[in-house]
PyMOL CGO cylinders between C-alpha atoms (Angstrom):
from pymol import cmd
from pymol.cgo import CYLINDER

trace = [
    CYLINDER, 0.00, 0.00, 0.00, 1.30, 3.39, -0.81, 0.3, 1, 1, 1, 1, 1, 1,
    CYLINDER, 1.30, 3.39, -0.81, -0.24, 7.16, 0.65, 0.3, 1, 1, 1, 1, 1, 1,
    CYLINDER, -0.24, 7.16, 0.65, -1.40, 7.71, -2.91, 0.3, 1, 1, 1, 1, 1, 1,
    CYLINDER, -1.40, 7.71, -2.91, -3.10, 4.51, -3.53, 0.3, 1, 1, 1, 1, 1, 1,
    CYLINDER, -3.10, 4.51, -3.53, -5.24, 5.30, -0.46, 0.3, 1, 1, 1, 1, 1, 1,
    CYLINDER, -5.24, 5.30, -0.46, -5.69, 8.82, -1.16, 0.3, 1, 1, 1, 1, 1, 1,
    CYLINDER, -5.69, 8.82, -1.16, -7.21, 7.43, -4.63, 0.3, 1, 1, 1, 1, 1, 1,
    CYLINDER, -7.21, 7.43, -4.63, -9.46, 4.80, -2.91, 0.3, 1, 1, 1, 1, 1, 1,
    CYLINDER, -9.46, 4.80, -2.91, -10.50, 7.26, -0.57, 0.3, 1, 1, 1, 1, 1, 1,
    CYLINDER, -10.50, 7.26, -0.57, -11.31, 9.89, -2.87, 0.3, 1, 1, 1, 1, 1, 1,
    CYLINDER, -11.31, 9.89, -2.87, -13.28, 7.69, -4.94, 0.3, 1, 1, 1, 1, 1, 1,
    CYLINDER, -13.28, 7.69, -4.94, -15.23, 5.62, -2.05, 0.3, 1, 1, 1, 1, 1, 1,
    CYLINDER, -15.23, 5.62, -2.05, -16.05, 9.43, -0.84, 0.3, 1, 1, 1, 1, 1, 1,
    CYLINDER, -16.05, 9.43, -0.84, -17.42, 10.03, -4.46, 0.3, 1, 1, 1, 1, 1, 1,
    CYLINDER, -17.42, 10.03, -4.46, -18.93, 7.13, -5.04, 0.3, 1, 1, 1, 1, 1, 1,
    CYLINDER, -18.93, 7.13, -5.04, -16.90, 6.16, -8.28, 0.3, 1, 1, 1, 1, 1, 1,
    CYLINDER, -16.90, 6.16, -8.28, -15.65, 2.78, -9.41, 0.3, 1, 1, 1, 1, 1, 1,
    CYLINDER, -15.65, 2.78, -9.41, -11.88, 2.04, -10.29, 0.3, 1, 1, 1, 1, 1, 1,
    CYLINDER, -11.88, 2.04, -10.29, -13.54, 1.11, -13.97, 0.3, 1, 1, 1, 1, 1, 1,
    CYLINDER, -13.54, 1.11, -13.97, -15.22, 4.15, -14.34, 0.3, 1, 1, 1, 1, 1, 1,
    CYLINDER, -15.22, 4.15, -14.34, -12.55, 6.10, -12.87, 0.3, 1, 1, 1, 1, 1, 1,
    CYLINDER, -12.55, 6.10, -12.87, -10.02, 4.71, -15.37, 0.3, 1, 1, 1, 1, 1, 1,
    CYLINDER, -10.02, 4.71, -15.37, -12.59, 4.86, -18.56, 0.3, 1, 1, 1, 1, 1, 1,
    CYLINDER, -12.59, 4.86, -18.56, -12.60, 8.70, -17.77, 0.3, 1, 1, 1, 1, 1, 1,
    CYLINDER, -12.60, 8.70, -17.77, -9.02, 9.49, -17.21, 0.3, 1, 1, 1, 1, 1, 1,
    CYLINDER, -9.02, 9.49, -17.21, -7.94, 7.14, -19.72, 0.3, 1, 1, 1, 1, 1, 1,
    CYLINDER, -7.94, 7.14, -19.72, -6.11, 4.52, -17.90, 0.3, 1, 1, 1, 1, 1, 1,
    CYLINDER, -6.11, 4.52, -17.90, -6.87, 0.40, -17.68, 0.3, 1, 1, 1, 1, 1, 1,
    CYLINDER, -6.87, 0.40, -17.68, -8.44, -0.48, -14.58, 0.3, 1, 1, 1, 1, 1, 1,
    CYLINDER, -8.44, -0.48, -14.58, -5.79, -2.94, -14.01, 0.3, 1, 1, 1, 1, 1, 1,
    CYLINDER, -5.79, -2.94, -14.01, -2.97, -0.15, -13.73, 0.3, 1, 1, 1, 1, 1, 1,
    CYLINDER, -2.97, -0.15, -13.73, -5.46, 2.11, -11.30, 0.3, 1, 1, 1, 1, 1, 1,
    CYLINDER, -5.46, 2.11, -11.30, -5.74, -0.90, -9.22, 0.3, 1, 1, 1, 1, 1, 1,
    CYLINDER, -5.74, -0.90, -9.22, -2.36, -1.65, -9.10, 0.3, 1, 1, 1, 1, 1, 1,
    CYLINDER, -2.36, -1.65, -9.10, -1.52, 1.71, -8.16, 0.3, 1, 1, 1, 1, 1, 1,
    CYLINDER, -1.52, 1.71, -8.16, -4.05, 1.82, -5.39, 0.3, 1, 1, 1, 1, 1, 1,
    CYLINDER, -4.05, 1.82, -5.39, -2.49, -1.29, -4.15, 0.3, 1, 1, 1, 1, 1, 1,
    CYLINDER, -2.49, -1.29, -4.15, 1.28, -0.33, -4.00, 0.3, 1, 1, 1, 1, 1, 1,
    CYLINDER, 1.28, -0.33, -4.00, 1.98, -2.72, -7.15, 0.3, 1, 1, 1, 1, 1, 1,
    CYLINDER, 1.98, -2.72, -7.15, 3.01, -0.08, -9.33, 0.3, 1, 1, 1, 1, 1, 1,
    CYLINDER, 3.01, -0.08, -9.33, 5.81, 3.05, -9.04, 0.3, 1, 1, 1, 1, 1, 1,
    CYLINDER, 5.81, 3.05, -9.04, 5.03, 6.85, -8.86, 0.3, 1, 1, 1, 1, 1, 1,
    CYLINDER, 5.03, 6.85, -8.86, 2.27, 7.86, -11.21, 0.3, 1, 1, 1, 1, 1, 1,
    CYLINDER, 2.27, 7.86, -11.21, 3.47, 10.55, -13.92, 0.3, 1, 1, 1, 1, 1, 1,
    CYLINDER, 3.47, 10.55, -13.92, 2.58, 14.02, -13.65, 0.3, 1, 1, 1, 1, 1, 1,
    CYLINDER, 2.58, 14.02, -13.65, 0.09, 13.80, -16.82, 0.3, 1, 1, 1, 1, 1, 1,
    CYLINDER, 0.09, 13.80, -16.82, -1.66, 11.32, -14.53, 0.3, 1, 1, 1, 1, 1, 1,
    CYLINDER, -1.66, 11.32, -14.53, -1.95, 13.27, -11.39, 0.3, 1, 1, 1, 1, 1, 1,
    CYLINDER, -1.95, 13.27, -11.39, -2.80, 16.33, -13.54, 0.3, 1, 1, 1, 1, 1, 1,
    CYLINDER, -2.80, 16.33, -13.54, -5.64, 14.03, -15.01, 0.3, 1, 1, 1, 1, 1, 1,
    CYLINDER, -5.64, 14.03, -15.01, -6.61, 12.57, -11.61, 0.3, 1, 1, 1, 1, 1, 1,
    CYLINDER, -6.61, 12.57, -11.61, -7.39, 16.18, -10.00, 0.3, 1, 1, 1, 1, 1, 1,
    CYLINDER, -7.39, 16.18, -10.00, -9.28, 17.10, -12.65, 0.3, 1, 1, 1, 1, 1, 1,
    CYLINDER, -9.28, 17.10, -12.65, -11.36, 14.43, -12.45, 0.3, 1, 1, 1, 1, 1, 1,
    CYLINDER, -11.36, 14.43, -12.45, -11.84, 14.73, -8.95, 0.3, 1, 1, 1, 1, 1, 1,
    CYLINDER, -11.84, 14.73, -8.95, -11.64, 18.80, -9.42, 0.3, 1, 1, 1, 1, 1, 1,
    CYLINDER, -11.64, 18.80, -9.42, -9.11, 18.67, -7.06, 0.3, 1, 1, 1, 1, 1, 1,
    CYLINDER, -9.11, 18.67, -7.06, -7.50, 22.22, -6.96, 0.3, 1, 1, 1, 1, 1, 1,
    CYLINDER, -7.50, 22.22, -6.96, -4.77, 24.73, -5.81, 0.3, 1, 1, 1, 1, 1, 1,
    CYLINDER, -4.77, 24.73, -5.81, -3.74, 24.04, -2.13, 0.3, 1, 1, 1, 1, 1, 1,
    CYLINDER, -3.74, 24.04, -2.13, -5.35, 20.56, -2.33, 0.3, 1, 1, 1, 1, 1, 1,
    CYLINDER, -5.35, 20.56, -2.33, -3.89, 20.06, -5.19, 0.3, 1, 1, 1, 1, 1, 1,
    CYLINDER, -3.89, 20.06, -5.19, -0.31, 20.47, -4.22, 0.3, 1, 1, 1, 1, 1, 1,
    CYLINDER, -0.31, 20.47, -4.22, -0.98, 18.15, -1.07, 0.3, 1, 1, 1, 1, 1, 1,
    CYLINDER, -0.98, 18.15, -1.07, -2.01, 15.21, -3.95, 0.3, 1, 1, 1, 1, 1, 1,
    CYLINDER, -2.01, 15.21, -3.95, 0.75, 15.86, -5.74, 0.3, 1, 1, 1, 1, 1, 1,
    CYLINDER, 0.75, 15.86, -5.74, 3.37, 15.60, -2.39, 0.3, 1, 1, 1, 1, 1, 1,
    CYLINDER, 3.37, 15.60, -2.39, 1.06, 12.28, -1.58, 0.3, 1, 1, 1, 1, 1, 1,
    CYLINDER, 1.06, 12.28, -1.58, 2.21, 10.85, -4.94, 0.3, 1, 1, 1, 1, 1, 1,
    CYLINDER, 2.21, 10.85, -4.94, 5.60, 12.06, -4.81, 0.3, 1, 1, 1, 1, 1, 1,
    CYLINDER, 5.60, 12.06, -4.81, 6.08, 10.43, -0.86, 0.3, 1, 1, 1, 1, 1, 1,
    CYLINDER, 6.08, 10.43, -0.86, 4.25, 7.01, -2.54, 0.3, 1, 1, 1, 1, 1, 1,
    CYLINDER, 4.25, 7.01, -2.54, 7.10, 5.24, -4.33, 0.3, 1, 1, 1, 1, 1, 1,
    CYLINDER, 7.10, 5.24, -4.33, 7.03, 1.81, -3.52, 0.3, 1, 1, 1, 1, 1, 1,
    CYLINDER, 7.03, 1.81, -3.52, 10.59, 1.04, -4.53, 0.3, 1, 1, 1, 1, 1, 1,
    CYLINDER, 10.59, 1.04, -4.53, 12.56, 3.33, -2.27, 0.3, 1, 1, 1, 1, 1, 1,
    CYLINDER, 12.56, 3.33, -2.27, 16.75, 3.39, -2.36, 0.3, 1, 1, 1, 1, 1, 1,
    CYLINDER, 16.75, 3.39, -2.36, 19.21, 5.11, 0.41, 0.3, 1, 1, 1, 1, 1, 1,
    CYLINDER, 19.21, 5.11, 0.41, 22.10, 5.81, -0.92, 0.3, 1, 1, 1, 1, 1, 1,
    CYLINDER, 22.10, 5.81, -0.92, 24.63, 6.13, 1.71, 0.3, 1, 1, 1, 1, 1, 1,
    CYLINDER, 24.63, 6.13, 1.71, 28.02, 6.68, -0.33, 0.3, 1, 1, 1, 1, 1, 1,
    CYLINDER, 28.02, 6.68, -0.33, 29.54, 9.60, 1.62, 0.3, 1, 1, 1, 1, 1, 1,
    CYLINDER, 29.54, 9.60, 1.62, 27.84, 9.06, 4.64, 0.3, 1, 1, 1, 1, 1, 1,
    CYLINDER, 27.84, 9.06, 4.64, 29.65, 7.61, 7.77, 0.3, 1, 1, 1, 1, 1, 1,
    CYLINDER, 29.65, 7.61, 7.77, 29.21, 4.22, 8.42, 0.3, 1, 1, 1, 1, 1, 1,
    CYLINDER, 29.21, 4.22, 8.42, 26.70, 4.19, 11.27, 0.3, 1, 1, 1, 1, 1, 1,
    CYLINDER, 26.70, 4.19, 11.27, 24.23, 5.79, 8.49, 0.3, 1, 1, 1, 1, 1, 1,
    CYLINDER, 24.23, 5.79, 8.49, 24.87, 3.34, 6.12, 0.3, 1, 1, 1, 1, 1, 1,
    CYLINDER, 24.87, 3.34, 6.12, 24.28, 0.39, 8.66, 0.3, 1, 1, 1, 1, 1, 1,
    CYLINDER, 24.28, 0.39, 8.66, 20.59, 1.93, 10.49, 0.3, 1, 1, 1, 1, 1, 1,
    CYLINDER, 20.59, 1.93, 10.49, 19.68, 1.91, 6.62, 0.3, 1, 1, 1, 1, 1, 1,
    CYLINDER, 19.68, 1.91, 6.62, 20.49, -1.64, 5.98, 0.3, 1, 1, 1, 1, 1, 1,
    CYLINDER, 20.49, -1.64, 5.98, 18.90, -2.62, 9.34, 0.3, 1, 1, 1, 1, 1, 1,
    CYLINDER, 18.90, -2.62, 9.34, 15.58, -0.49, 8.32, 0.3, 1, 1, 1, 1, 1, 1,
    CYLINDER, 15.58, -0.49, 8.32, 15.10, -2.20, 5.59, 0.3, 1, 1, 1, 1, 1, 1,
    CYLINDER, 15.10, -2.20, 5.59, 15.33, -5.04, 6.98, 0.3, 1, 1, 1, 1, 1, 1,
    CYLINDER, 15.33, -5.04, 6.98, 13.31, -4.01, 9.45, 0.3, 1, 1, 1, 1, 1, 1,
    CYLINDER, 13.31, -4.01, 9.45, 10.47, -2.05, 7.96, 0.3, 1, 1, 1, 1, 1, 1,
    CYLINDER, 10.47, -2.05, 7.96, 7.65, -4.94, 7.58, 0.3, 1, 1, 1, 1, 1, 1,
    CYLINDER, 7.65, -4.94, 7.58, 8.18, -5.44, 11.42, 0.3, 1, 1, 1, 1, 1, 1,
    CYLINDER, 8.18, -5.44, 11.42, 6.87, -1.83, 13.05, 0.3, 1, 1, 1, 1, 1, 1,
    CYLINDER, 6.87, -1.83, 13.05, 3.69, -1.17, 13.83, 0.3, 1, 1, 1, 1, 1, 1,
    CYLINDER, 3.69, -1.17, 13.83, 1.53, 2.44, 13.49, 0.3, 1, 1, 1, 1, 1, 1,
    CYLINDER, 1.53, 2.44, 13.49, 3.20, 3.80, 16.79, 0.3, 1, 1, 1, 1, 1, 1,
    CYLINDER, 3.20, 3.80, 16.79, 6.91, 2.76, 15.83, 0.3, 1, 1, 1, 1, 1, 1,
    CYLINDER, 6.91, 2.76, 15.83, 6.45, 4.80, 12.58, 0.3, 1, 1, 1, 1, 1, 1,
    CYLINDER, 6.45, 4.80, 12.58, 5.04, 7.64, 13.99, 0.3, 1, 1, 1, 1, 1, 1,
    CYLINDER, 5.04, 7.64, 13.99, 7.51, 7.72, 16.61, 0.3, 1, 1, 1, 1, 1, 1,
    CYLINDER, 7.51, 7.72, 16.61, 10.74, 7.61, 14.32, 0.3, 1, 1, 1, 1, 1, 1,
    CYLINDER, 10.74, 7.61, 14.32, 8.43, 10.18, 11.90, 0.3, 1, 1, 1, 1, 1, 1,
    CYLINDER, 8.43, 10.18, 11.90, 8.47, 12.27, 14.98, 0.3, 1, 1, 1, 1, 1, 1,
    CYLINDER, 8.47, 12.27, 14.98, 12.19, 12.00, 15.68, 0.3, 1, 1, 1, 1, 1, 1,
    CYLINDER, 12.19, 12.00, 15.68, 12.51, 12.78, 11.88, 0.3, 1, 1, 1, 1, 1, 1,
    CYLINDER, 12.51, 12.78, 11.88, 10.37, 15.82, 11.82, 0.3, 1, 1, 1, 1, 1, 1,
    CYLINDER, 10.37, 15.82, 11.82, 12.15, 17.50, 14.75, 0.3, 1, 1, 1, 1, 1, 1,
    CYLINDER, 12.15, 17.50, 14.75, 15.84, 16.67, 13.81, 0.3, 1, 1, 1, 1, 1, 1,
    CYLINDER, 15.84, 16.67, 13.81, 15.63, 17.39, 10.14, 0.3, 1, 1, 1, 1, 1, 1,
    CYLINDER, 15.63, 17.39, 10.14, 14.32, 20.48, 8.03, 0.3, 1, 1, 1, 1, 1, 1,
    CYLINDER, 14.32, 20.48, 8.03, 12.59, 19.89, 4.72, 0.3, 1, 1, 1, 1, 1, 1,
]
cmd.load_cgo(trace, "trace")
């Protein structure tokens, strides 16, 4: 599962629109919408956001937050850690190894430590 597939599902159960005829009006299979809204598939492409808020008539503020959903929904994320002291490059090996295994609280906790030790 990825923030954007949910943001998609939710959108559309809030709407009251299928995945079919959500992808017969944006111009997508219903095969790739699924598989986005279930983590199977990468980042979607701008031209498909751009098509998703209009379908939705998702706009200006809100429409910036959809677009940061998508960009924080890869599924297929690399660290690179060539530079970086060795103590980074380990807690990145042992995270993901590690990821499946934390619950809700865990993430918000080290999203919390994140948030307060590292500027955007």
């Amino acid at each position: 599962m990825t923030p954007f597939g949910d943001a998609v599902r939710e959108l559309r159960a809030r709407r009251g629109v299928t995945q079919k005829q959500m992808a017969e009006a944006i111009g997508v299979s219903p095969a790739y919408l699924s598989a986005l809204e279930h983590g199977r598939r990468g980042k979607p492409s701008f031209d498909f956001l751009q098509r998703v808020a209009g379908y939705f008539h998702i706009i200006w503020d809100d429409a910036e937050a959809f677009f940061d959903i998508a960009e924080r929904s890869d599924p297929r994320v690399v660290i690179d850690t060539i530079g970086l002291p060795s103590a980074h490059t380990a807690f990145a090996n042992r995270l993901s190894r590690s990821i499946g295994m934390l619950d809700e609280n865990a993430i918000g906790e080290l999203e919390a430590v994140l948030a307060q030790h590292v500027k955007r």
